[in-house]
C-alpha positions in Angstrom: -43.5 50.7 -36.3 -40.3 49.0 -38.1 -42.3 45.5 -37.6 -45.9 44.3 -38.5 -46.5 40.8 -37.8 -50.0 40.9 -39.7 -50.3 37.3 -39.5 -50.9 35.1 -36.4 -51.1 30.7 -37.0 -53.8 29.9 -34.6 -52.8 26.3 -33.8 -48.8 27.4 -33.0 -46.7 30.7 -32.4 -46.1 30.7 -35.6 -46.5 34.7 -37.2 -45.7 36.5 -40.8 -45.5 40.1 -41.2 -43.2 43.0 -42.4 -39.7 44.2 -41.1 -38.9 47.5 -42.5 -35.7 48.5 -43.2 -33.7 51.7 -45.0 -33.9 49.5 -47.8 -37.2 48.4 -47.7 -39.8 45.3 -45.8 -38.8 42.2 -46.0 -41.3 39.1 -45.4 -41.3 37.5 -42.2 -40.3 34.7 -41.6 -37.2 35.3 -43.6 -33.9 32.9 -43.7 -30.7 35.4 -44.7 -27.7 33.8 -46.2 -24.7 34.3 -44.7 -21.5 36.6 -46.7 -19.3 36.1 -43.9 -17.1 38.1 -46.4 -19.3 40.4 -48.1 -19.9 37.1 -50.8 -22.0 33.8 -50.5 -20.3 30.7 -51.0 -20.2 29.6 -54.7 -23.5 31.5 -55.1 -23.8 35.0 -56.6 -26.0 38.1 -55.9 -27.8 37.9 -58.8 -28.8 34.1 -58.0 -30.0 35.1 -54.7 -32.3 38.1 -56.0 -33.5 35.6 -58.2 -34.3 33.3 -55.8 -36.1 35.4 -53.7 -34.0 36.6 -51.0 -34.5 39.5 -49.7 -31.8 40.2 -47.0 -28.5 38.7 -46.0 -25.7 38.6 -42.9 -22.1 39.8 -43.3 -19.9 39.7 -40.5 -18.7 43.2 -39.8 -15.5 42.2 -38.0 -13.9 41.0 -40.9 -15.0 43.7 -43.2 -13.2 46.1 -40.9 -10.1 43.9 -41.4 -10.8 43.2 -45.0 -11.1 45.1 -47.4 -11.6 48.2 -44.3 -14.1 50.7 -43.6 -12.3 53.4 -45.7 -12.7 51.1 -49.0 -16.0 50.7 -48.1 -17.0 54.0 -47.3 -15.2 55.0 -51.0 -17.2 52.8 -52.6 -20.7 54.6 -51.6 -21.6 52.0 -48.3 -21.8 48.6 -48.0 -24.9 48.0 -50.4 -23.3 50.1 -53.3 -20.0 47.8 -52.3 -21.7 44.6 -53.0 -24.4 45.8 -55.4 -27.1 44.9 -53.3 -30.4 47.6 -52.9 -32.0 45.0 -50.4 -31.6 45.0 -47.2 -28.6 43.9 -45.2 -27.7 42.6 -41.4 -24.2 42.5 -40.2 -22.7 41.3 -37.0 -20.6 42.5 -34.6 -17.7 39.6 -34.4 -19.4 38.1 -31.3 -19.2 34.7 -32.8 -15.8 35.2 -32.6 -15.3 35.0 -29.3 -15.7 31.4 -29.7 -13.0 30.5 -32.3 -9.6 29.9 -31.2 -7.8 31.2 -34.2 -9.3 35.0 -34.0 -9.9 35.8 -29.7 -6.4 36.6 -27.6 -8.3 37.6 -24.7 -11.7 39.0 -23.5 -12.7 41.1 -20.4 -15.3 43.9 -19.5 -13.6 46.2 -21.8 -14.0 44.5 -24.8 -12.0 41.7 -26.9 -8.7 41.4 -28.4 -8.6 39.9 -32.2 -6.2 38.9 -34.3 -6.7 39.6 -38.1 -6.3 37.0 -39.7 -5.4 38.7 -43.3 -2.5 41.0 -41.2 -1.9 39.0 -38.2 -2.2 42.4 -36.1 -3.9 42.2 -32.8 -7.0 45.1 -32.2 -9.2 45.3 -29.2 -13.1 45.3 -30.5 -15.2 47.0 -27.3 -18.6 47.8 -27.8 -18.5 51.1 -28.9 -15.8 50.1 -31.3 -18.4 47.3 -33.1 -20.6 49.4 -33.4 -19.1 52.2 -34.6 -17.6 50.0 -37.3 -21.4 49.0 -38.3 -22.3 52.4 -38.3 -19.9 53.7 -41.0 -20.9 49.9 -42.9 -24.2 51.0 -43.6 -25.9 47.5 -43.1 -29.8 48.2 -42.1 -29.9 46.2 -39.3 -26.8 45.9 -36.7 -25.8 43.8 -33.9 -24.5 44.5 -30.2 -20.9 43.1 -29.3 -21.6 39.6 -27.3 -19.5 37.2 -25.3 -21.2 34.3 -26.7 -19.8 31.3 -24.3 -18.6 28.1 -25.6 -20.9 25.0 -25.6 -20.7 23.1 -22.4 -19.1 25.4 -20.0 -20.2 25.9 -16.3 -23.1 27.9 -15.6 -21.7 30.4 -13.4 -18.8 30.7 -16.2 -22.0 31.5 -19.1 -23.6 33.3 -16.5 -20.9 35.4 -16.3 -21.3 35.9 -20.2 -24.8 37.1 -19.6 -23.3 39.6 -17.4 -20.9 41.0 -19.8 -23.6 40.9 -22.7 -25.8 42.9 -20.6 -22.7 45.4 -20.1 -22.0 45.7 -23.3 -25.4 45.9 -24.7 -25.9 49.4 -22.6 -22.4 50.7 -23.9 -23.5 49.4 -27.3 -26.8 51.6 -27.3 -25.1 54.7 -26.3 -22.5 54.2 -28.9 -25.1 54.4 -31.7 -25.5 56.9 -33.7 -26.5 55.8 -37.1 -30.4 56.4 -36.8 -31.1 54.1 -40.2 -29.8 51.3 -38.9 -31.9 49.4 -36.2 -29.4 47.7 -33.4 -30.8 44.8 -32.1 -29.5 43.2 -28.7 -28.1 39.5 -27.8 -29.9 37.3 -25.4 -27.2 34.6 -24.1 -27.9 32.1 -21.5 -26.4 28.6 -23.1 -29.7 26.0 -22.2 -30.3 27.5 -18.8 -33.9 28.9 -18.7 -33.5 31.2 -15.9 -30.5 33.0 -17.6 -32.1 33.5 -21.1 -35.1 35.4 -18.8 -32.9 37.8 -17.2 -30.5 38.3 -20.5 -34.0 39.0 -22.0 -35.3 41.4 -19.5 -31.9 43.4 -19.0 -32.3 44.0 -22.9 -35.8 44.8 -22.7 -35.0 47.3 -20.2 -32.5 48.9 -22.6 -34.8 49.1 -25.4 -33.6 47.7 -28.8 -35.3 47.3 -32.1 -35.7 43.3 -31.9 -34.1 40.7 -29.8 -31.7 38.2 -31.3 -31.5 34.8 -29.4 -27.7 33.9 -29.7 -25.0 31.3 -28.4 -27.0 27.9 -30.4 -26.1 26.0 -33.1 -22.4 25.1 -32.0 -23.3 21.8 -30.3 -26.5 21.3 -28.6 -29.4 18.8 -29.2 -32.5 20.4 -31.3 -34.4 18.9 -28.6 -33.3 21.0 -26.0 -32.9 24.3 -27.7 -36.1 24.9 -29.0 -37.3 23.9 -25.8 -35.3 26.7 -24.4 -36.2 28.9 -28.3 -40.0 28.5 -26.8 -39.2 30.2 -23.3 -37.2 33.2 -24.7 -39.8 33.6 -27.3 -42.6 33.9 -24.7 -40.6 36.7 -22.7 -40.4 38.7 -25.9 -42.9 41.1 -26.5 -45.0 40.3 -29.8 -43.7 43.9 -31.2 -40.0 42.9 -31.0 -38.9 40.6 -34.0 -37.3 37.7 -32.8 -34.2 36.0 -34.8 -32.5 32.9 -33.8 -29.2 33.0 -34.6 -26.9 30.4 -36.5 -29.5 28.1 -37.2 -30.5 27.0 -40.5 -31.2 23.1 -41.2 -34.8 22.4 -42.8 -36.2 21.0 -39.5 -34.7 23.6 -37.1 -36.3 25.9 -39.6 -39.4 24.8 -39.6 -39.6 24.2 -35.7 -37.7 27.6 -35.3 -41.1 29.1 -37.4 -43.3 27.5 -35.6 -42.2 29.3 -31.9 -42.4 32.1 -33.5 -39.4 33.1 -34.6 -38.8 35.9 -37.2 -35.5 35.7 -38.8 -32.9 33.0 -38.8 -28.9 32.7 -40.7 -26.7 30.0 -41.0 -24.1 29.1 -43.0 -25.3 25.8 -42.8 -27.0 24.9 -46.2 -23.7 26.1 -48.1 -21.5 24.5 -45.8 -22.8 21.2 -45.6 -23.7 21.8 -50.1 -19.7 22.0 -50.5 -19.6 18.7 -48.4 -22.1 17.2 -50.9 -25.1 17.3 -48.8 -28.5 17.7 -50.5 -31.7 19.1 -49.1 -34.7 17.4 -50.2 -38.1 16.8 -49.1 -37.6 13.8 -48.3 -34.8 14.2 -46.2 -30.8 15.1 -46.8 -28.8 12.8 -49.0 -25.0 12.8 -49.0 -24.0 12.7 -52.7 -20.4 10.8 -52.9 -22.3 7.8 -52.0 -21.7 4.9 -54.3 -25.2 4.5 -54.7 -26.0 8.2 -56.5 -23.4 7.0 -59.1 -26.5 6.1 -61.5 -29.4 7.8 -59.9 -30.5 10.3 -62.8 -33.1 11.4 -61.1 -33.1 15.6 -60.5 -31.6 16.4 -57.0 -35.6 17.0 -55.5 -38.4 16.0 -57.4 -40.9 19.6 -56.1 -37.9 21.8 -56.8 -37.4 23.9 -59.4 -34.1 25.8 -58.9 -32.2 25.7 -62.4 -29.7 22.8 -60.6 -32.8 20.4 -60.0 -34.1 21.9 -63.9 -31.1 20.7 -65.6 -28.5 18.5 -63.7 -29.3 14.9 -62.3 -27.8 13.4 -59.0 -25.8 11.7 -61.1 -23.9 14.2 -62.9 -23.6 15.8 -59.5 -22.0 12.9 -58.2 -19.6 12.5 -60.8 -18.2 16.2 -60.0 -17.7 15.4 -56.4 -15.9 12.6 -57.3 -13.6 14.6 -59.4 -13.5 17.3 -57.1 -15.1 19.9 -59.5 -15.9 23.1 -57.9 -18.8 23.3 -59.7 -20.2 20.4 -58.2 -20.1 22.0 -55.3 -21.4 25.2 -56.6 -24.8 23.7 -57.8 -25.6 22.0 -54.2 -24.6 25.5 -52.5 -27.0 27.4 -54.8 -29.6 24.6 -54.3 -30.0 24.2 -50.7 -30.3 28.1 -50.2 -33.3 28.2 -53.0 -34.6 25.2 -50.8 -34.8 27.5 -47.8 -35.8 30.7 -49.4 -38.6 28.0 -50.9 -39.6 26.5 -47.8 -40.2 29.8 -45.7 -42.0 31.6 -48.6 -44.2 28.2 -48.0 -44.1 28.4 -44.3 -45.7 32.4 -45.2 -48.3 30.9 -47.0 -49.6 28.6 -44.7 -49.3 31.1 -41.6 -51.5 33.8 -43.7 -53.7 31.1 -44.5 -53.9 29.5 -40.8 -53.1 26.2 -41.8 -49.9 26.3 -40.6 -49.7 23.5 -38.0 -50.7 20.8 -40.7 -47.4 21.8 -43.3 -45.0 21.7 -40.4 -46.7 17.9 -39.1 -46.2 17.0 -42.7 -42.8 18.6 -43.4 -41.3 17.1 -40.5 -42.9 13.4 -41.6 -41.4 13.8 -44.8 -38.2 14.9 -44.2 -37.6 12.6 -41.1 -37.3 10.1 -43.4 -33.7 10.5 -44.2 -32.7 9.2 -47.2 -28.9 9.4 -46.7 
C-alpha cells in the first residue's frame, strides 16, 4: 500500500502515517508549499529542506507554458529541474477555471486557456493534463476539474460535479505514468449531497487518494469543515485525503483534526509579503504603527533563523521602506510555522493526546493580536 496511516487520535479523526512516493514517505499530516512556478515565494529550496518539508505543489499548467515540457524533460524531469529529491505534487490547472485572466471557455471536452507568457489560446482536456503531468515527473498528479466559482447556483456546481466526474474517467484512462499516483477531485461547493456523489463516482473509478477541492475562495470556515467532516466520512480510511487550497493555522489545525492528510496553500506566503505574521498567539499585521518599537522576536516558541535574529521591529522598518527582504523573512517564517505546527500536530496524534493541543492551539491563537 502507497499509504499507512499507523496512527489513529482516539478523541477526533485525527490520523498520522506514511504516503509513499517514487521519491520516498512523507509524514502525514503534511502541509506542501505551493511553487506555483516551479519556485516558492521569496523562500529557497534549500530553506524548505531545512525546515522540514518534505513535499511541495507546482501547478503543471503553467509549467507547460513556461518554461515547457521539452525544457523540462532536457533537464532530467521535474525534480532534477528544481533540484529537489523529495517528493513532488502538481496540478492539473483546474484552479484555473476560476480566474478570469487564464479560462476563454469550458465545455465537456475540456478548457480553453490563454498563456499568459505568449498570449496563445490552447485547449487543456483531460487527457491533455494529464499527459502534461506524466512527461513532468511529479510523484503525485491531479485530474483536470471544473472547479465552480464561489456562490453559484446549485444546479450550475452541480453541473461541475458532472463534468468532474467526466473527466476524472477520461483522466484515468489517459494515465500512463505508473510512478506517479493520480488522485481524483471531489467538487460539490457546500452542498452535502453533491460532495457524496462526487465522492462515490471517484470511488467507483478507483484513484490513489481523494482530493477535496473548490474551498478556500470565499466561504466561512464554519461551514466548510462542516462539509470537510462529511466528505471525510465517505472516504475510505485507505484513501489519503487532502484538502485543497487551505492553509491558515486554524484551518490547519481543524483540517487535522477530521482527518485530513495533506493540505497547500499559498496562503502563509501570500498574506507574509502583505506583512502578516503567524504566531501563537494569533496573526499580527506588521506595518502597524504600534510594531514600530516592539523588539521583541516575531514569536516568542519559534525558532526559524527570522525569529533567531530579526525583531518585529526591524521587520517593520523594512515594510515601511518597501524592502523585499522584509517581505522575504515573514514568507520564510510562516511556512516554518506550518511545517512546525503539523510536525506537532504528529506528535500529539502518535501520542493520543491530540484533542487537548488542538483545544489549546485554537485558545491561543483566537486571541488575535492584530
Amino acid at each position: 500500500m502507497n499509504f499507512n496511516p499507523f496512527f489513529q487520535d482516539s478523541k477526533t479523526s485525527a490520523r498520522s502515517g506514511f504516503l509513499k512516493t517514487a521519491h520516498g514517505r512523507v509524514q502525514t499530516p503534511f502541509f506542501m508549499p505551493v511553487e506555483t512556478k516551479a519556485a516558492a515565494k521569496f523562500v529557497s529550496q534549500e530553506e524548505l529542506d531545512k525546515m522540514g518539508v518534505e513535499c511541495f505543489i507546482s501547478n503543471a499548467l503553467l509549467l507547460h507554458f513556461k518554461p515547457g515540457l521539452e525544457i523540462v524533460k532536457k533537464a532530467g524531469g521535474l525534480h532534477k529541474f528544481l533540484n529537489w529529491e523529495k517528493s513532488i505534487f502538481t496540478d492539473s490547472g483546474g484552479f484555473q477555471v476560476i480566474d478570469e485572466h487564464f479560462l476563454l471557455r469550458i465545455n465537456d471536452a475540456g478548457a480553453e486557456f490563454r498563456d499568459p507568457f505568449s498570449g496563445k489560446r490552447e485547449c487543456i482536456t483531460p487527457e491533455k493534463a494529464i499527459a502534461i503531468q506524466n512527461s513532468l515527473g511529479a510523484d503525485v498528479i491531479m485530474c483536470l476539474d471544473d472547479q465552480p466559482h464561489f456562490g453559484r447556483s446549485k444546479d450550475s456546481i452541480a453541473q461541475a460535479v458532472k463534468r468532474t466526474l467526466l473527466w476524472a474517467e477520461k483522466c484515468k484512462k489517459a494515465h500512463s505514468n505508473k510512478r506517479q499516483q493520480l488522485f481524483g477531485i471531489c467538487q460539490g461547493g457546500l452542498h452535502s449531497d453533491l460532495r457524496k456523489k462526487s465522492i462515490e463516482g471517484l470511488l467507483k473509478i478507483d484513484f490513489d487518494g481523494i482530493a477535496i477541492g473548490g474551498f478556500g475562495i470565499g466561504e466561512e470556515n464554519a461551514q466548510m469543515m462542516k462539509v470537510v467532516e462529511k466528505c471525510v466520512s465517505l472516504i475510505p480510511e485507505e484513501k489519503p485525503v487532502y484538502l485543497m487550497g487551505i492553509g491558515s493555522p486554524k484551518e490547519l489545525v481543524e483540517g487535522i483534526s477530521a482527518g485530513v492528510d495533506v493540505f497547500d496553500s499559498c496562503f502563509p506566503t501570500r498574506v507574509g509579503r502583505h506583512g502578516m505574521v503567524f504566531t501563537r498567539k494569533g496573526a499580527l499585521r506588521l506595518e502597524k504603527a504600534q510594531f514600530a518599537k516592539d523588539f521583541k522576536q516575531l514569536d516568542a516558541d519559534c525558532d526559524c533563523f527570522v525569529c533567531r535574529n530579526y525583531s518585529r521591529a526591524y521587520i517593520h522598518h523594512l515594510f515601511k521602506l518597501k524592502e523585499p527582504s522584509g517581505m522575504r523573512y515573514l514568507s520564510h517564517h510562516n511556512l516554518h510555522f506550518l511545517q512546525r505546527l503539523v510536525q506537532e500536530a504528529r506528535q500529539n496524534i502518535k501520542e493520543n493526546s491530540f484533542l487537548k493541543f488542538r483545544n489549546q492551539f485554537l485558545k491561543n491563537y483566537s486571541k488575535k493580536l492584530l
